[in-house]
RODO-2510 file (C-alpha; in nm, 4 decimals, decimal comma):
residues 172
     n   res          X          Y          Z
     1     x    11,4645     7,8903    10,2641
     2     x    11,3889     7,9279     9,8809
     3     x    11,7127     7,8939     9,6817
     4     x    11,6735     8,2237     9,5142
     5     x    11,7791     8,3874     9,7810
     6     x    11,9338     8,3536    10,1734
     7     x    11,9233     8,5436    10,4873
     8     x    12,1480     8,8999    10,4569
     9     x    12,3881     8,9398    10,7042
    10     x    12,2467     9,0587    11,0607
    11     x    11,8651     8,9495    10,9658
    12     x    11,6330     8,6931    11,1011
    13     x    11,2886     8,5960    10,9974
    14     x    11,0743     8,4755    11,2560
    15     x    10,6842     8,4740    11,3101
    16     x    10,5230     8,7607    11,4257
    17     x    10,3639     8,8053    11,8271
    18     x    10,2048     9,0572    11,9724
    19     x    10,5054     9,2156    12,0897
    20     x    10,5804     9,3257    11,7712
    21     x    10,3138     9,5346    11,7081
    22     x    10,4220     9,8393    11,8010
    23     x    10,7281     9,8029    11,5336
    24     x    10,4865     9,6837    11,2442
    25     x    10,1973     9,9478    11,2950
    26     x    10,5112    10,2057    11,2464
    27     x    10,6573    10,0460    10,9700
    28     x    10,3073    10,0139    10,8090
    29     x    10,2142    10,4380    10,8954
    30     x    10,5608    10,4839    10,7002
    31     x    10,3677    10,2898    10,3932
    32     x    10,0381    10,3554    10,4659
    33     x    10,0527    10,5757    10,0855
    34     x    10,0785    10,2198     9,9492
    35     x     9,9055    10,0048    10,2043
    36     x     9,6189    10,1029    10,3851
    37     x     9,5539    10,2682    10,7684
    38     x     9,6087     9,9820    11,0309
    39     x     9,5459    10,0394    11,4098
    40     x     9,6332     9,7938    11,7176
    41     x     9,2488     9,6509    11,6948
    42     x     9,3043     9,5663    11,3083
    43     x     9,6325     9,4433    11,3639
    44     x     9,5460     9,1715    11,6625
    45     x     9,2471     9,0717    11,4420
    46     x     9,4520     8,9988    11,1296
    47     x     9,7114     8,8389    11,2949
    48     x     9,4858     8,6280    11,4733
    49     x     9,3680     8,5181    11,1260
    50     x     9,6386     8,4825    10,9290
    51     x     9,8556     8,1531    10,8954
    52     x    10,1412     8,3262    10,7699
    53     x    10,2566     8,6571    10,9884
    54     x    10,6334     8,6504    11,0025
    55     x    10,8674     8,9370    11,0850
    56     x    11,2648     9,0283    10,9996
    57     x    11,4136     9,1563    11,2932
    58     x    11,8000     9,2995    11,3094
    59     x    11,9103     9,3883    11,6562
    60     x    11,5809     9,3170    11,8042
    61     x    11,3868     9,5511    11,5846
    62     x    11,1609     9,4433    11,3109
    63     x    11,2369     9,6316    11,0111
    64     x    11,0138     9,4106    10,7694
    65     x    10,6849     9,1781    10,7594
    66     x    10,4681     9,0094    10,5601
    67     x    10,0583     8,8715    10,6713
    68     x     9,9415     8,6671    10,4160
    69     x     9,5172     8,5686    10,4516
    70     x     9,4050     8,2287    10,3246
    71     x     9,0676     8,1707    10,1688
    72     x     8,7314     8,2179    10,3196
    73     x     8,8808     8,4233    10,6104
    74     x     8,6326     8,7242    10,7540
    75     x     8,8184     9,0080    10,6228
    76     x     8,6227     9,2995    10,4203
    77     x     8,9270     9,4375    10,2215
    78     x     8,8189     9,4645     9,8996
    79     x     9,1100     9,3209     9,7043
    80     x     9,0753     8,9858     9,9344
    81     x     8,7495     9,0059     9,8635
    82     x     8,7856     8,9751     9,4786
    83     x     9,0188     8,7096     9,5477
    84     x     8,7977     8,5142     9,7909
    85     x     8,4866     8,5687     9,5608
    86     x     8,6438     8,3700     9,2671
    87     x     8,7055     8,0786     9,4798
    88     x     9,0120     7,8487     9,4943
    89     x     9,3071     7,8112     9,7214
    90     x     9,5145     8,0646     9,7500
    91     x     9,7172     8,3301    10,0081
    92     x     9,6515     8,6508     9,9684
    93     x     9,9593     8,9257    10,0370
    94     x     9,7731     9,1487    10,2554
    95     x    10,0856     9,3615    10,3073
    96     x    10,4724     9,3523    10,3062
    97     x    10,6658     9,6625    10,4223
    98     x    11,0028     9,6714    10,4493
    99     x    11,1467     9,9916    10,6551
   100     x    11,3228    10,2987    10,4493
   101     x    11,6728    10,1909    10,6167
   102     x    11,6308     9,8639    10,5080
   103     x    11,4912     9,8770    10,1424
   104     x    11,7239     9,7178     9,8615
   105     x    11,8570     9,4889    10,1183
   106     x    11,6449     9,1979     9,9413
   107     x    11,4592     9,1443    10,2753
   108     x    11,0860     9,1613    10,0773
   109     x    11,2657     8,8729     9,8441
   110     x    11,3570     8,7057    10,1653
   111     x    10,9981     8,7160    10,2960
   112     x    10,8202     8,6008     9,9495
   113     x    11,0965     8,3181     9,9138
   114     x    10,9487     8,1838    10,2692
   115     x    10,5724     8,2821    10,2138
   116     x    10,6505     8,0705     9,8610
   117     x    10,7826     7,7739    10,0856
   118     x    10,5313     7,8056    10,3274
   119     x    10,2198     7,7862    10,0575
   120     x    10,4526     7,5095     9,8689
   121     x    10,4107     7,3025    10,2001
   122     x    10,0582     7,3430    10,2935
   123     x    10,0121     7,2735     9,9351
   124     x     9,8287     7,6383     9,8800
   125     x     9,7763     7,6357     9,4887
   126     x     9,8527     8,0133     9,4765
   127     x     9,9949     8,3429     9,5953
   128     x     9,7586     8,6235     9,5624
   129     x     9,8352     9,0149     9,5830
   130     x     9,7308     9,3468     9,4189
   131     x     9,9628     9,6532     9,3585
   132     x     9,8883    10,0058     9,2434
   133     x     9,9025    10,0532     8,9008
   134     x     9,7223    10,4579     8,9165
   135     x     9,9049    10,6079     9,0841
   136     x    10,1726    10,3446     8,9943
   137     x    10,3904    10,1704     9,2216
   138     x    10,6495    10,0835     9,0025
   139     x    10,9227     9,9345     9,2216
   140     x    10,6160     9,6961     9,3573
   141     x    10,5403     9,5708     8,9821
   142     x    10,8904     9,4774     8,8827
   143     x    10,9418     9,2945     9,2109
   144     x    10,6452     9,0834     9,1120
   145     x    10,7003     9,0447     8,7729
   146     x    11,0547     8,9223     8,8603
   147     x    10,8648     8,6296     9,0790
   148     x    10,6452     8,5497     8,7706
   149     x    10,3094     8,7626     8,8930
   150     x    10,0764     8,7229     8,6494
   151     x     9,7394     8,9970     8,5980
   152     x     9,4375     8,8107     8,6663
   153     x     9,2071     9,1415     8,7049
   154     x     9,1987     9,5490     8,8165
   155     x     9,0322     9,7677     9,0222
   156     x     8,8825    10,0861     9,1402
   157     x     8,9129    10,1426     9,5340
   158     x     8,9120    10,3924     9,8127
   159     x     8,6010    10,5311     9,6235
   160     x     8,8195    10,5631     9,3214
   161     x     9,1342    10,7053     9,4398
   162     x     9,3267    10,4251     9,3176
   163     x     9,3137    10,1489     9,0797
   164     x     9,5231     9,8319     9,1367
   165     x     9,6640     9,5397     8,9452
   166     x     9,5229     9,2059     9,0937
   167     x     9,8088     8,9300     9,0594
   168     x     9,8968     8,5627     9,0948
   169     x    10,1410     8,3742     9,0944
   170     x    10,0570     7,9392     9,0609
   171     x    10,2747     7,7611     9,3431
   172     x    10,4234     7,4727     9,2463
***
């Protein structure tokens, strides 16, 4: 784990299986404002293609994740795609939700301190991720400016309901 931070008390990050779905498709439907709709269908396809799925679990409940996509993976969101379209190594932040209960418990820190570890050791160049900038999501920006997030590009999507912030962040 990432010297900024360590595990809180009574949490455990693991890597995501299938029977945890049912915990992250409800934590994501309690985001979904932020993120975007995700059924069982979506969820066992992304999974299947990401390299990084991992889950925080307390009492054998997942109250957090994070699926991060690498490059050149089939996956039509349009944020990945403006990602994927420049070129380049990178993982892209597809989503990280952390339950109501559990927010300011510094378990989204704990999850980008190992998704920074795991792109440090598969020697990813960069970390990848958009956030809303209209309507805002303010908490989302200063938790990414904190990490060093840098604006590389905006957009327009959900036929212009929302415009985001497209960020990196260079691993070294």
């Amino acid at each position: 784990m990432n010297a900024r931070s360590s595990t809180p008390a009574g949490f455990a990050i693991r890597h995501a299986s299938e029977a945890d779905f049912g915990d992250i498709l409800r934590l994501n439907s309690e985001w979904v404002h932020f993120t975007s709709h995700l059924d069982a269908t979506a969820l066992a396809k992304l999974h299947a293609q990401s390299p990084y799925h991992r889950v925080v679990e307390s009492g054998n409940r997942v109250v957090a994740f994070l699926l991060a996509m690498r490059e050149g993976s089939d996956y039509a969101s349009p944020n990945y795609r403006w990602f994927d379209d420049r070129g380049g190594s990178f993982l892209y932040v597809d989503r990280v939700i952390v339950g109501s209960p559990n927010q300011g418990k510094s378990l989204a820190q704990m999850l980008y301190d190992d998704l920074l570890d795991f792109a440090r050791e598969a020697e990813v160049g960069r970390v990848v991720c958009e956030l809303d900038i209209d309507p805002p999501n303010e908490a989302s920006r200063r938790f990414h400016d904190s990490y060093g997030f840098s604006e590389v590009g905006t957009q327009w999507v959900g036929d212009g309901a929302k415009r985001v912030s497209l960020r990196e962040l260079r691993v070294r």
